[in-house]
N, CA, C and O atoms as a CHARMM CRD file, in Angstrom:
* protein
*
  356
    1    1 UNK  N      8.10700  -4.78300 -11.28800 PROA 1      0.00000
    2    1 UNK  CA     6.81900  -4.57700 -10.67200 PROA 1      0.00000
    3    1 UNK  C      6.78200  -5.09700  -9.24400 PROA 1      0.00000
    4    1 UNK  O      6.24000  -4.47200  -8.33300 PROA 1      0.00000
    5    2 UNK  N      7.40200  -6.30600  -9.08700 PROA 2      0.00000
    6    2 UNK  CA     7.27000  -6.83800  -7.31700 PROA 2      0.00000
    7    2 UNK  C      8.30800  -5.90300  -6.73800 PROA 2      0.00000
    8    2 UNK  O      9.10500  -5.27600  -7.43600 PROA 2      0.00000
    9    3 UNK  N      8.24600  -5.84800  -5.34400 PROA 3      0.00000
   10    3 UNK  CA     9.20100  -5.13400  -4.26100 PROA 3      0.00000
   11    3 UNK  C     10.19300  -5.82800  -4.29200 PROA 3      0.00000
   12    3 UNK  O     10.05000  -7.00900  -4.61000 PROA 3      0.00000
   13    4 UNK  N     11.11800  -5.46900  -4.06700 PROA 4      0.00000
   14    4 UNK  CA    12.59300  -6.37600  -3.94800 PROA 4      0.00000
   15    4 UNK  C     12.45200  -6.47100  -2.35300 PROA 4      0.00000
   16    4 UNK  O     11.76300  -5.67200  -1.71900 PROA 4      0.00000
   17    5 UNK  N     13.19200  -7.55700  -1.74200 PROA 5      0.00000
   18    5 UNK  CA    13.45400  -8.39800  -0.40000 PROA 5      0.00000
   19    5 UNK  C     13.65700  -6.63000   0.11200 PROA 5      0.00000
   20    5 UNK  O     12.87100  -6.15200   0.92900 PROA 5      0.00000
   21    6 UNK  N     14.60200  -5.93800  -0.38700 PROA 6      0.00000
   22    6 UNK  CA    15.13900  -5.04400   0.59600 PROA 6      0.00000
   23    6 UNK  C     14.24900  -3.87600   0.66700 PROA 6      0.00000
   24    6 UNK  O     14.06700  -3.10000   1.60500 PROA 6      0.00000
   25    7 UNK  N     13.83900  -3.89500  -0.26300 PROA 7      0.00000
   26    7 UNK  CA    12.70200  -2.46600  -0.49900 PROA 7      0.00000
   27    7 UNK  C     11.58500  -2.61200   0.48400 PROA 7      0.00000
   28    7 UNK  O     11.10600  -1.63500   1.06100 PROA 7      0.00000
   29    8 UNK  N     10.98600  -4.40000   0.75700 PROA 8      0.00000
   30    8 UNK  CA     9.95800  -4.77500   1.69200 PROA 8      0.00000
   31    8 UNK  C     10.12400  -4.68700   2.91800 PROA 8      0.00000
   32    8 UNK  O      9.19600  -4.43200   3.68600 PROA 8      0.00000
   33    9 UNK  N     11.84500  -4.97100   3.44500 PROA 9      0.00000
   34    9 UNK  CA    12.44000  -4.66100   4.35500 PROA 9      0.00000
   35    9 UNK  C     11.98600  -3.34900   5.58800 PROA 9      0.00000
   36    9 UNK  O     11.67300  -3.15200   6.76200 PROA 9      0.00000
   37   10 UNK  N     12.26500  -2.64200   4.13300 PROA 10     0.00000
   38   10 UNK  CA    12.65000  -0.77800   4.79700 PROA 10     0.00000
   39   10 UNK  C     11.69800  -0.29900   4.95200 PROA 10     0.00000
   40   10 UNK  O     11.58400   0.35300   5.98900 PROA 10     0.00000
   41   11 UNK  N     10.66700  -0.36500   4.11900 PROA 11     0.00000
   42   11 UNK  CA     8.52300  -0.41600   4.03400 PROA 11     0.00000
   43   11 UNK  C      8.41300  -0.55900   5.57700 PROA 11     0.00000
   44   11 UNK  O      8.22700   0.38700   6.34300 PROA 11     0.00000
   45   12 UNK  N      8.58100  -2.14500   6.01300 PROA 12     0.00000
   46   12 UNK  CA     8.05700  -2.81800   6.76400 PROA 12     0.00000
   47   12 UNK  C      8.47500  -2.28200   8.03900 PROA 12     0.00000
   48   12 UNK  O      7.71500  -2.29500   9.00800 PROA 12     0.00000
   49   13 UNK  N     10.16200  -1.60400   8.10600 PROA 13     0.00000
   50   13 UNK  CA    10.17300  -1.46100   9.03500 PROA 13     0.00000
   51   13 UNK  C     10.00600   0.21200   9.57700 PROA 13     0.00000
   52   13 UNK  O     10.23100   0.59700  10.72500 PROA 13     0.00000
   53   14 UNK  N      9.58400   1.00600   8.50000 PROA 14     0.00000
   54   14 UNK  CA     9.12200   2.55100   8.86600 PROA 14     0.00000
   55   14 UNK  C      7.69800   2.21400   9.55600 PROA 14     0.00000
   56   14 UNK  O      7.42200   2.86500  10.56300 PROA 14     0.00000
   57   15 UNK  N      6.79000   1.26700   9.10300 PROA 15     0.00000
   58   15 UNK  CA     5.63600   1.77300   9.34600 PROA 15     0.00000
   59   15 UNK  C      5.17900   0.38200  10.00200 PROA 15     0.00000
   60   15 UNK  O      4.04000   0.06800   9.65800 PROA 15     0.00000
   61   16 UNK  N      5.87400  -0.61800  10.95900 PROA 16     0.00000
   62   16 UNK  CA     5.64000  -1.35800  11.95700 PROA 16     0.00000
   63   16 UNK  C      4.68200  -0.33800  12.81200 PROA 16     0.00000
   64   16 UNK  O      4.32100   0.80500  12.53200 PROA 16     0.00000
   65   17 UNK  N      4.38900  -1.18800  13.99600 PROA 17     0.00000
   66   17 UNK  CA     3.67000  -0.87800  15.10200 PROA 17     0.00000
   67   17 UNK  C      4.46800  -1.20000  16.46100 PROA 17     0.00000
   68   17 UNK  O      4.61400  -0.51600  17.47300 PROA 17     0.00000
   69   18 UNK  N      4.87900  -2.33900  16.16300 PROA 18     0.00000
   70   18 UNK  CA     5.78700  -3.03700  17.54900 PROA 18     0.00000
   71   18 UNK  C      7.07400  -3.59100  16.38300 PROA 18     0.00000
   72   18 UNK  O      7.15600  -3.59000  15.15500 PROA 18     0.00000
   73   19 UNK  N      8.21300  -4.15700  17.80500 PROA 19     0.00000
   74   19 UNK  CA     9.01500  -4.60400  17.13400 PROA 19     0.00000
   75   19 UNK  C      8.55700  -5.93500  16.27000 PROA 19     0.00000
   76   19 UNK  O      9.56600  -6.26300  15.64500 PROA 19     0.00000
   77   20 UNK  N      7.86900  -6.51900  16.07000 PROA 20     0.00000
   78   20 UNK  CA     8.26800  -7.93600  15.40100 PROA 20     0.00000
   79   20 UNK  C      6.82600  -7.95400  14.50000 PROA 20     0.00000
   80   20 UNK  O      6.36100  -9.02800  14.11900 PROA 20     0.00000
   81   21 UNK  N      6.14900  -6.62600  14.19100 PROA 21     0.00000
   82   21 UNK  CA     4.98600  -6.68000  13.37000 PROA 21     0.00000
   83   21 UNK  C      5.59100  -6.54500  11.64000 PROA 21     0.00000
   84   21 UNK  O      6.62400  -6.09300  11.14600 PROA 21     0.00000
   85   22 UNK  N      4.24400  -7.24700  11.03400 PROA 22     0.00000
   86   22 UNK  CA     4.71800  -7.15300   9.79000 PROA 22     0.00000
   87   22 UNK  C      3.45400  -7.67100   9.24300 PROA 22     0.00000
   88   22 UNK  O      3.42100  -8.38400   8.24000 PROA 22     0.00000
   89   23 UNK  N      2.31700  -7.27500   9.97000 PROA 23     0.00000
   90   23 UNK  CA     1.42400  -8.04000   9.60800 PROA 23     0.00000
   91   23 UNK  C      0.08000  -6.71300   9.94700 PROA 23     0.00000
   92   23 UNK  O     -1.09500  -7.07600   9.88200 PROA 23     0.00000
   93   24 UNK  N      0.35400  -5.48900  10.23300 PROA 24     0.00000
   94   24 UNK  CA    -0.85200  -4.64000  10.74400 PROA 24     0.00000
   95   24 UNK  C     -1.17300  -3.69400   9.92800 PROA 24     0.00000
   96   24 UNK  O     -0.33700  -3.16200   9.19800 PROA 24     0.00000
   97   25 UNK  N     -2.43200  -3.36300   9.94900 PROA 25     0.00000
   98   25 UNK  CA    -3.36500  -2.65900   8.32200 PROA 25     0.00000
   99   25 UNK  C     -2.08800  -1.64200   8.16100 PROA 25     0.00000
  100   25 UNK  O     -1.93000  -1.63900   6.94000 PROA 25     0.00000
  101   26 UNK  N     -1.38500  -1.03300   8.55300 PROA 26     0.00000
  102   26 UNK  CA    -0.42000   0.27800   8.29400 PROA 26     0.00000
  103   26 UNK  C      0.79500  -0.34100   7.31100 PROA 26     0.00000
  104   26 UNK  O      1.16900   0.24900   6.29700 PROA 26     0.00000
  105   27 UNK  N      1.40900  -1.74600   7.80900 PROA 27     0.00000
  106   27 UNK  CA     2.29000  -2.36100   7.13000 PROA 27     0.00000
  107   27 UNK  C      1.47100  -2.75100   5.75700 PROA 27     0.00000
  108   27 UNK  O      1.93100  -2.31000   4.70400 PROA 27     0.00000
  109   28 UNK  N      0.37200  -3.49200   5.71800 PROA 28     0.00000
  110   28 UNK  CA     0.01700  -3.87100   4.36800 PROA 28     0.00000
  111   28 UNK  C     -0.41500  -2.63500   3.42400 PROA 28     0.00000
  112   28 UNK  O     -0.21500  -2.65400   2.20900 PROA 28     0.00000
  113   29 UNK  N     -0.96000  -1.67400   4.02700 PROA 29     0.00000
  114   29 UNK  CA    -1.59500  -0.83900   3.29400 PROA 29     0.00000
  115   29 UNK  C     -0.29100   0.11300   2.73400 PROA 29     0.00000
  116   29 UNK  O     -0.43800   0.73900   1.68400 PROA 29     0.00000
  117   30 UNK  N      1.11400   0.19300   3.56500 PROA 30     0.00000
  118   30 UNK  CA     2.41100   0.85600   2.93100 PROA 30     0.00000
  119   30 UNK  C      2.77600  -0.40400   1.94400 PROA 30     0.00000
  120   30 UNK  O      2.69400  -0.14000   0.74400 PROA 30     0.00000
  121   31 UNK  N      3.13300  -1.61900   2.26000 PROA 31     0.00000
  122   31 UNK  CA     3.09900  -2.54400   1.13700 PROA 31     0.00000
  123   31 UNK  C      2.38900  -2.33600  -0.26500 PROA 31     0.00000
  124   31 UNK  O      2.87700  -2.08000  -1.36600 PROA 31     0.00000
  125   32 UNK  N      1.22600  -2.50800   0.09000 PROA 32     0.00000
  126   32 UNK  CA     0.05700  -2.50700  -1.32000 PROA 32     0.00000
  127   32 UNK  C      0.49800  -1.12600  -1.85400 PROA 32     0.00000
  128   32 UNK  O      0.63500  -1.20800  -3.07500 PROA 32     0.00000
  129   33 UNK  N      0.83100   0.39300  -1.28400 PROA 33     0.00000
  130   33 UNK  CA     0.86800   1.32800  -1.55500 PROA 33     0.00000
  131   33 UNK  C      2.10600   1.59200  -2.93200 PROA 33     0.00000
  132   33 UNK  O      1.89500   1.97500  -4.08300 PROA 33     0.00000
  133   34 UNK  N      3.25600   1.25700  -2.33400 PROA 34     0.00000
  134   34 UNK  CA     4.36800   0.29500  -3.25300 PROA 34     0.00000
  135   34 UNK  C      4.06500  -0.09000  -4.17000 PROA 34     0.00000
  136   34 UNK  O      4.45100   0.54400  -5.15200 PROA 34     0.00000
  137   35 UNK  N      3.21700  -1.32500  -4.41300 PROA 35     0.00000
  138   35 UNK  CA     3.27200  -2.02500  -5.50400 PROA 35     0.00000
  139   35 UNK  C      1.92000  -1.24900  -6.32300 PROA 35     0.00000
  140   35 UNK  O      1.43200  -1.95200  -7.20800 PROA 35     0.00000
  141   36 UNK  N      1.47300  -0.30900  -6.18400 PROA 36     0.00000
  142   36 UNK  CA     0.64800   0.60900  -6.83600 PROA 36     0.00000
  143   36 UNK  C      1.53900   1.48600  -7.57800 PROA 36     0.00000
  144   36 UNK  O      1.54400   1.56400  -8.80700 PROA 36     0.00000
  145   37 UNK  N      2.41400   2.24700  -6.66600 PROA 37     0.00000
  146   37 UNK  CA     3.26400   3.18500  -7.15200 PROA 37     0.00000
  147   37 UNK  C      4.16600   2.42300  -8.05400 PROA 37     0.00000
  148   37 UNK  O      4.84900   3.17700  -8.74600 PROA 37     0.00000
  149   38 UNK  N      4.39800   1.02600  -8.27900 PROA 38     0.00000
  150   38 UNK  CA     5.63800   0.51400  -8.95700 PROA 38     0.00000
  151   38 UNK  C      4.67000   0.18600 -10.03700 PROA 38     0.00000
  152   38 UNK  O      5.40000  -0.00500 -11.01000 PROA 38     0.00000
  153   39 UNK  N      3.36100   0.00100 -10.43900 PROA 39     0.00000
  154   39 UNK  CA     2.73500  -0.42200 -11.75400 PROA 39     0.00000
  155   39 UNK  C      2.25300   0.69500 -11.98200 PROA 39     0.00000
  156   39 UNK  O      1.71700   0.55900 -13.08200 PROA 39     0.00000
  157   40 UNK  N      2.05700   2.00200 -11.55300 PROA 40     0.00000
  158   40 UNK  CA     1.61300   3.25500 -12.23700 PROA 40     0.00000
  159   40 UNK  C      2.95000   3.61100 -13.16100 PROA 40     0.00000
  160   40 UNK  O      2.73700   4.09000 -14.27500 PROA 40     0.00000
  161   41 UNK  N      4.14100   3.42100 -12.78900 PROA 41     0.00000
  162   41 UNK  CA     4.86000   3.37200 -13.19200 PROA 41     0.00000
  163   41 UNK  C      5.38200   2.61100 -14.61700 PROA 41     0.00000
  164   41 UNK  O      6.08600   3.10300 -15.49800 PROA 41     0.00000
  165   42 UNK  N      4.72600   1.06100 -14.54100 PROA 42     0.00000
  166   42 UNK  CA     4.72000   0.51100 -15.54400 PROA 42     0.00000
  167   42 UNK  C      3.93300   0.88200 -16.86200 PROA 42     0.00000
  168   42 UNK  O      4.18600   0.90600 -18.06600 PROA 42     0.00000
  169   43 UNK  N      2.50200   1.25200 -15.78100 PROA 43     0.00000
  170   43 UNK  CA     1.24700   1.63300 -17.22600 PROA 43     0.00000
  171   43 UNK  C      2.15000   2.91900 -17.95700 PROA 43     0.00000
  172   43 UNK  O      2.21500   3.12900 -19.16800 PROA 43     0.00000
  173   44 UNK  N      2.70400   3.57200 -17.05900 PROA 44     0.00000
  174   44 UNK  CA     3.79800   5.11700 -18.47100 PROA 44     0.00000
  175   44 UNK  C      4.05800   4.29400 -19.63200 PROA 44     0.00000
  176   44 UNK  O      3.53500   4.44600 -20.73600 PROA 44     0.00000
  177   45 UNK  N      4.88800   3.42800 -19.31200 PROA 45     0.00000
  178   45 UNK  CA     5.70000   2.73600 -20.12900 PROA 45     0.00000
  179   45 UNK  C      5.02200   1.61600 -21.63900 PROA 45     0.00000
  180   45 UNK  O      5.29500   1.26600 -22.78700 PROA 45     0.00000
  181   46 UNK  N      3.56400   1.39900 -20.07800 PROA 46     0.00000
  182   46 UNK  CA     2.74700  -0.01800 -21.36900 PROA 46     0.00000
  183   46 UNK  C      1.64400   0.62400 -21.56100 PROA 46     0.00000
  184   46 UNK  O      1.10900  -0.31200 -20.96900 PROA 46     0.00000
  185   47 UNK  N      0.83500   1.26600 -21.79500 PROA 47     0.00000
  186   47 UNK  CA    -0.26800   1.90600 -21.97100 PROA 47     0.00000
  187   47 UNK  C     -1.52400   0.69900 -22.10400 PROA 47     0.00000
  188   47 UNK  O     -2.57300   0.46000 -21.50600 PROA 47     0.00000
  189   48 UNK  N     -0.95500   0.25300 -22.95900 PROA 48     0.00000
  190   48 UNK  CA    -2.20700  -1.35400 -23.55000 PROA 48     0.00000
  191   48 UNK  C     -2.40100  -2.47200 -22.74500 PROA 48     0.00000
  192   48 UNK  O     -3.36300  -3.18800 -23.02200 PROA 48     0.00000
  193   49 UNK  N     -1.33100  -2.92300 -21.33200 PROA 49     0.00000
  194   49 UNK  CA    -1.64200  -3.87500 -20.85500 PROA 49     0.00000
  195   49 UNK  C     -2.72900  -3.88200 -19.85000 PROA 49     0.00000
  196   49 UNK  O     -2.69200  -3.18200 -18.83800 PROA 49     0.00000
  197   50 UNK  N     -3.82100  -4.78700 -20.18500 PROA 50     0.00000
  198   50 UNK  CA    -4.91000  -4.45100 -19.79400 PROA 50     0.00000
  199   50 UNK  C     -4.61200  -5.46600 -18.57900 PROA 50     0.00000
  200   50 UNK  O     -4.79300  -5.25800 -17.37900 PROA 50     0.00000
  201   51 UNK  N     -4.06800  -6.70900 -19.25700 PROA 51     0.00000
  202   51 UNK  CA    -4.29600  -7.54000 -17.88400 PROA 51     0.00000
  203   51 UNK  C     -3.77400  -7.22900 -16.76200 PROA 51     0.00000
  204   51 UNK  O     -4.34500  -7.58900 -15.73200 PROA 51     0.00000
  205   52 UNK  N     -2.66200  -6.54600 -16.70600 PROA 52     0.00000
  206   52 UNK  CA    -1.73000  -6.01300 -15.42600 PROA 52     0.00000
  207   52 UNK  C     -2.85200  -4.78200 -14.96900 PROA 52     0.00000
  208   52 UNK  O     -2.64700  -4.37100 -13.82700 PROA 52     0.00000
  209   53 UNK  N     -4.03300  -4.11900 -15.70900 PROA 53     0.00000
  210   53 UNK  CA    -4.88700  -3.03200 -14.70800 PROA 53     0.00000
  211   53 UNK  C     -5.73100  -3.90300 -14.33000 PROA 53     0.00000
  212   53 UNK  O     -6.44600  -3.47500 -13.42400 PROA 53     0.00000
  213   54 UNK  N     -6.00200  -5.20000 -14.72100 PROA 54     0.00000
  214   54 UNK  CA    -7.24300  -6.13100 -13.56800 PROA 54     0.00000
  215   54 UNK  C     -6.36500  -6.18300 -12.09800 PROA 54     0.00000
  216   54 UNK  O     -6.82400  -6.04100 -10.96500 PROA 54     0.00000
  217   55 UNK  N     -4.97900  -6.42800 -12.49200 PROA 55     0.00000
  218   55 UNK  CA    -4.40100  -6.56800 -10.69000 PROA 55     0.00000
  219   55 UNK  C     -4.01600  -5.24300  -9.76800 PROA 55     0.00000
  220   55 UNK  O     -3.70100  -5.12600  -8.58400 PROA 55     0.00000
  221   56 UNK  N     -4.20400  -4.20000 -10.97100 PROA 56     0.00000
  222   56 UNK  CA    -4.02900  -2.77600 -10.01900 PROA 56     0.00000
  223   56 UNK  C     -5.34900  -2.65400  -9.12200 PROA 56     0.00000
  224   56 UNK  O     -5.55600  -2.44400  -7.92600 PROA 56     0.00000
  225   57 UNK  N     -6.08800  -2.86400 -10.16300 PROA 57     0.00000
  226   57 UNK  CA    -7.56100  -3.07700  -9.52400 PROA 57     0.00000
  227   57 UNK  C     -7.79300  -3.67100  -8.17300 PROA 57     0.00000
  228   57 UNK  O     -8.09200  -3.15100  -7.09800 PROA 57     0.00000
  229   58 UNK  N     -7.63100  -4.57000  -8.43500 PROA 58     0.00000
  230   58 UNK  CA    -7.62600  -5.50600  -7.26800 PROA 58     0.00000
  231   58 UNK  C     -6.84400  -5.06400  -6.15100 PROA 58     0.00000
  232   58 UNK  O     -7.35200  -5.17100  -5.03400 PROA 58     0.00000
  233   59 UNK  N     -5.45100  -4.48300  -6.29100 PROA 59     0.00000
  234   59 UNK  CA    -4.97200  -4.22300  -5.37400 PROA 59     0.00000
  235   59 UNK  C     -5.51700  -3.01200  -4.35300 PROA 59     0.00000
  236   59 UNK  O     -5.49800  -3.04400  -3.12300 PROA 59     0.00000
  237   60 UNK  N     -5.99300  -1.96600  -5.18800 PROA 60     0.00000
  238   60 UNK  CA    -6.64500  -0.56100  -5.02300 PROA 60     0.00000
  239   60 UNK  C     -7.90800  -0.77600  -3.92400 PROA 60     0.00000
  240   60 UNK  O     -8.22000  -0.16800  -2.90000 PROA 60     0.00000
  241   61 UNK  N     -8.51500  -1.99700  -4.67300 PROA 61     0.00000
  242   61 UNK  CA    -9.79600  -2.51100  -3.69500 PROA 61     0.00000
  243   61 UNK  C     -9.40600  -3.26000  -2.49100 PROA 61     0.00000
  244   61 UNK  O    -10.27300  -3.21400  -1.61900 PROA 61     0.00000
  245   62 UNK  N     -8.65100  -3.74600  -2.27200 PROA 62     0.00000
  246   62 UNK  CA    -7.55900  -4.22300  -1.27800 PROA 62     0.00000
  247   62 UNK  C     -7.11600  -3.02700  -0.32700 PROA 62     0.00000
  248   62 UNK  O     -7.44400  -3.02900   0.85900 PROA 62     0.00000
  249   63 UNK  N     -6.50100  -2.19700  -0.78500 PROA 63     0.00000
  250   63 UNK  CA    -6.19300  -1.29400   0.22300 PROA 63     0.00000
  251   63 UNK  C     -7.17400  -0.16800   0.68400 PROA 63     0.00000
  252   63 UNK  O     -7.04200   0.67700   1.56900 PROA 63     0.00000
  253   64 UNK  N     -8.16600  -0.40700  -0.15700 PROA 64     0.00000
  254   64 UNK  CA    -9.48000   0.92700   0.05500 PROA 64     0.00000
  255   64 UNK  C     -9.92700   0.08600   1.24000 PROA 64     0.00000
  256   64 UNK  O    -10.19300   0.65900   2.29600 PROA 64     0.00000
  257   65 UNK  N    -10.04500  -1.48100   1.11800 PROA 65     0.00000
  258   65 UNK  CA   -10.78300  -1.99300   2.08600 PROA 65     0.00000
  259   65 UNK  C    -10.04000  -2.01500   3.34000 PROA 65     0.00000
  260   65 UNK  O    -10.74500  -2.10800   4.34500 PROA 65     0.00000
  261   66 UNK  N     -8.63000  -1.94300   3.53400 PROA 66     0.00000
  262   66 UNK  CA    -7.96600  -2.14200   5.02700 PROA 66     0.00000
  263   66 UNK  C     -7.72000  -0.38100   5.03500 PROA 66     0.00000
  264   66 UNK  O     -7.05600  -0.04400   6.01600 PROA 66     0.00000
  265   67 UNK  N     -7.99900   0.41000   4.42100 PROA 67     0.00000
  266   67 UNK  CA    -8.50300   1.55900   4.98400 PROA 67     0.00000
  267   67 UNK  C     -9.52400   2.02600   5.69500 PROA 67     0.00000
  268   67 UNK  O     -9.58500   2.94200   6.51500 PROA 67     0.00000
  269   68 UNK  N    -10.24100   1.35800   5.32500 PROA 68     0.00000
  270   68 UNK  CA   -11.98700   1.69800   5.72000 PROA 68     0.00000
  271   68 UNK  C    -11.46200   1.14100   6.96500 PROA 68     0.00000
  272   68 UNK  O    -11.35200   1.75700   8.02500 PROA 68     0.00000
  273   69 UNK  N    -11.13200  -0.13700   6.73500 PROA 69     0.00000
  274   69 UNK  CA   -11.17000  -0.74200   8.38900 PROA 69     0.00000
  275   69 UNK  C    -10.46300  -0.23400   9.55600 PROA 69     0.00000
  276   69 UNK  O    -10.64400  -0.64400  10.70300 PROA 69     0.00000
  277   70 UNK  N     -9.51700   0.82900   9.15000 PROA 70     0.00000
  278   70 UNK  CA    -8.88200   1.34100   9.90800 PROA 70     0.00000
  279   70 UNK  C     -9.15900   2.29300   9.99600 PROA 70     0.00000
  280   70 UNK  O     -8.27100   2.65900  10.76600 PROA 70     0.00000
  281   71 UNK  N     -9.74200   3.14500   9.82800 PROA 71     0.00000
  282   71 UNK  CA   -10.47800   4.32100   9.91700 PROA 71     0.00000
  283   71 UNK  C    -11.44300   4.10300  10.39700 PROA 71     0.00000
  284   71 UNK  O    -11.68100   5.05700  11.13800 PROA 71     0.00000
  285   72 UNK  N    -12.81300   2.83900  10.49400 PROA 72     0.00000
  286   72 UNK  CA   -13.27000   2.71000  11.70400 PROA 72     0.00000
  287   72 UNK  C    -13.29600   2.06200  12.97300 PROA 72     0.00000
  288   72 UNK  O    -14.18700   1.80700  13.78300 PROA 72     0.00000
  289   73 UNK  N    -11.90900   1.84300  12.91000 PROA 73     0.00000
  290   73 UNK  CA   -11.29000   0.95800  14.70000 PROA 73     0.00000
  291   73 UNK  C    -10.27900   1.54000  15.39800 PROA 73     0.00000
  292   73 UNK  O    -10.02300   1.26900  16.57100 PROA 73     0.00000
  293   74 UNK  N     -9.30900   2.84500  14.28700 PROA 74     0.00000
  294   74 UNK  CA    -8.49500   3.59800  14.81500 PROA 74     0.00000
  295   74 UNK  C     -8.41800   4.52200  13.63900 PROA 74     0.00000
  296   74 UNK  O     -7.86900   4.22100  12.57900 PROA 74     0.00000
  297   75 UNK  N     -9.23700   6.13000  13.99700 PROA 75     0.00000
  298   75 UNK  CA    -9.36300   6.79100  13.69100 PROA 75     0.00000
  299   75 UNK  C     -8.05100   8.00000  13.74500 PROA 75     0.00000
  300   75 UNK  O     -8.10200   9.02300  13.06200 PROA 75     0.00000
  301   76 UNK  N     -6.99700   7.70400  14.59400 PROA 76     0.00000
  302   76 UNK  CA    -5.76600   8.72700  14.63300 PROA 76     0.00000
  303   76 UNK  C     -4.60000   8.01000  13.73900 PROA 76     0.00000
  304   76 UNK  O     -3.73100   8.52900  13.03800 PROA 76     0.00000
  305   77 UNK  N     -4.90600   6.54500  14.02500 PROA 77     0.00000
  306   77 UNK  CA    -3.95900   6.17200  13.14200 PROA 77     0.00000
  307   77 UNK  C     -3.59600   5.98100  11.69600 PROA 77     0.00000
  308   77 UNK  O     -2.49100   5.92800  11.15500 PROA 77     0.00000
  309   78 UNK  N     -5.17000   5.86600  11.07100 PROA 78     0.00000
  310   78 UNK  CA    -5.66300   6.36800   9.79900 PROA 78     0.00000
  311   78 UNK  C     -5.38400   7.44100   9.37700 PROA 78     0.00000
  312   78 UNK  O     -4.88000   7.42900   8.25400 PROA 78     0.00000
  313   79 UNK  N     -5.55900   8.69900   9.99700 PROA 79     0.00000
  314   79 UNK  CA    -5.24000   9.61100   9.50800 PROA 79     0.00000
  315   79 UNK  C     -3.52000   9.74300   9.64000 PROA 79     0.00000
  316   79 UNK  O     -2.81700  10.15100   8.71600 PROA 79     0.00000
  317   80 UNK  N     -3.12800   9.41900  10.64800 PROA 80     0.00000
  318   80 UNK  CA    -1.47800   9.18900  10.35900 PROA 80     0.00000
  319   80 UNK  C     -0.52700   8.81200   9.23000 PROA 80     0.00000
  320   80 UNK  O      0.62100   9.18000   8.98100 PROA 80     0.00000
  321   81 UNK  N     -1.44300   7.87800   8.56100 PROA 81     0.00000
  322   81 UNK  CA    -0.96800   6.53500   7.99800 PROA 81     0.00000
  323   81 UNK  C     -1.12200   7.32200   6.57700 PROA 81     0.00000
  324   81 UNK  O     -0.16400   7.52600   5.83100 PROA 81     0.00000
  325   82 UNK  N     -2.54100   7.76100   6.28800 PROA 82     0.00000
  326   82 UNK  CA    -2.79900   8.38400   5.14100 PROA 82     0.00000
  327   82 UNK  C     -1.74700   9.57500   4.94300 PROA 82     0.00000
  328   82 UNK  O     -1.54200   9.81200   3.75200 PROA 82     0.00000
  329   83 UNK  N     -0.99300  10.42100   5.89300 PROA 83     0.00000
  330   83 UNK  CA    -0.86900  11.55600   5.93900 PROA 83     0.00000
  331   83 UNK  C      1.05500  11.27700   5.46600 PROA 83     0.00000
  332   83 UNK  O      1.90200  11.84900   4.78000 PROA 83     0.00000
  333   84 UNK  N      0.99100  10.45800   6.05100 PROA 84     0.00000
  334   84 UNK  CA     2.74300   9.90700   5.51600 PROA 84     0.00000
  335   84 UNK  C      2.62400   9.30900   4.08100 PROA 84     0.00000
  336   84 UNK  O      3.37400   9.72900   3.20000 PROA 84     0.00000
  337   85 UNK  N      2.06800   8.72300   3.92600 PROA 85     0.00000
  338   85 UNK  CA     1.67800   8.02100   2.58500 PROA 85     0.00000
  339   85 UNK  C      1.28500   9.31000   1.39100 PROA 85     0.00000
  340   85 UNK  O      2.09800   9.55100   0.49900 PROA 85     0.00000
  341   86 UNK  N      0.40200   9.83000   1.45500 PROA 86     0.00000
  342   86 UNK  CA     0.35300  10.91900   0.61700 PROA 86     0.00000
  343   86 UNK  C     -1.00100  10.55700  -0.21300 PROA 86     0.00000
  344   86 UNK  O     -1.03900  10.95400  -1.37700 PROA 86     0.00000
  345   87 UNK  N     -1.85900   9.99900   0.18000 PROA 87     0.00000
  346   87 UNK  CA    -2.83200   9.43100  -0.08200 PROA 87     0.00000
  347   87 UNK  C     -4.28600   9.77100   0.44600 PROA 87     0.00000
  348   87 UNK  O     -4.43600   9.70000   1.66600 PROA 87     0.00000
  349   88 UNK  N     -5.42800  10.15000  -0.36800 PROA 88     0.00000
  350   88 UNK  CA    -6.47200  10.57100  -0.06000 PROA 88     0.00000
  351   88 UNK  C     -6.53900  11.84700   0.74700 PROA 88     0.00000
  352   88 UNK  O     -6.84100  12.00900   1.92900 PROA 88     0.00000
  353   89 UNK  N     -6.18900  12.69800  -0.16900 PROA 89     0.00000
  354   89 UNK  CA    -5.46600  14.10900   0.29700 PROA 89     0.00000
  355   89 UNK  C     -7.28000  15.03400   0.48700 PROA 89     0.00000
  356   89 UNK  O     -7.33800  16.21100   0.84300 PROA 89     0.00000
């Protein structure tokens, strides 16, 4: 379910902004995006674990919220970001 060192790596460095970012709504929101896609993955497998959908949850509301925010402070890059990601089609 967590990203491996190298998987966070390669994330981090497609969807930087500058060289030494690792910290801007595009990086977290490809991060969080990851670890969504890696527990949708799990629920196939566990159907019943409820406690692991309180943290999908959480995460989902997490990235809905550094969406919003980026969609209203940079409106081209939002749609960029969404459009590589494959998200909110």
């Amino acid at each position: 379910m967590a990203l491996t060192a190298e998987k966070k790596k390669e994330t981090v460095k497609k969807y930087q902004v500058h060289k030494t970012d690792t910290g801007s709504p595009e990086v977290q929101v490809a991060l969080i995006t990851e670890r969504i896609n890696g527990l949708v993955e799990h629920f196939k497998r566990h159907p019943g674990d409820y406690y692991t959908r309180r943290g999908l949850l959480r995460l989902i509301g997490h990235r809905s919220a550094l969406l919003k925010y980026l969609s209203r402070y940079n409106p081209p890059r939002y749609k960029k970001l969404i459009k590589e990601l494959g998200i909110r089609k």
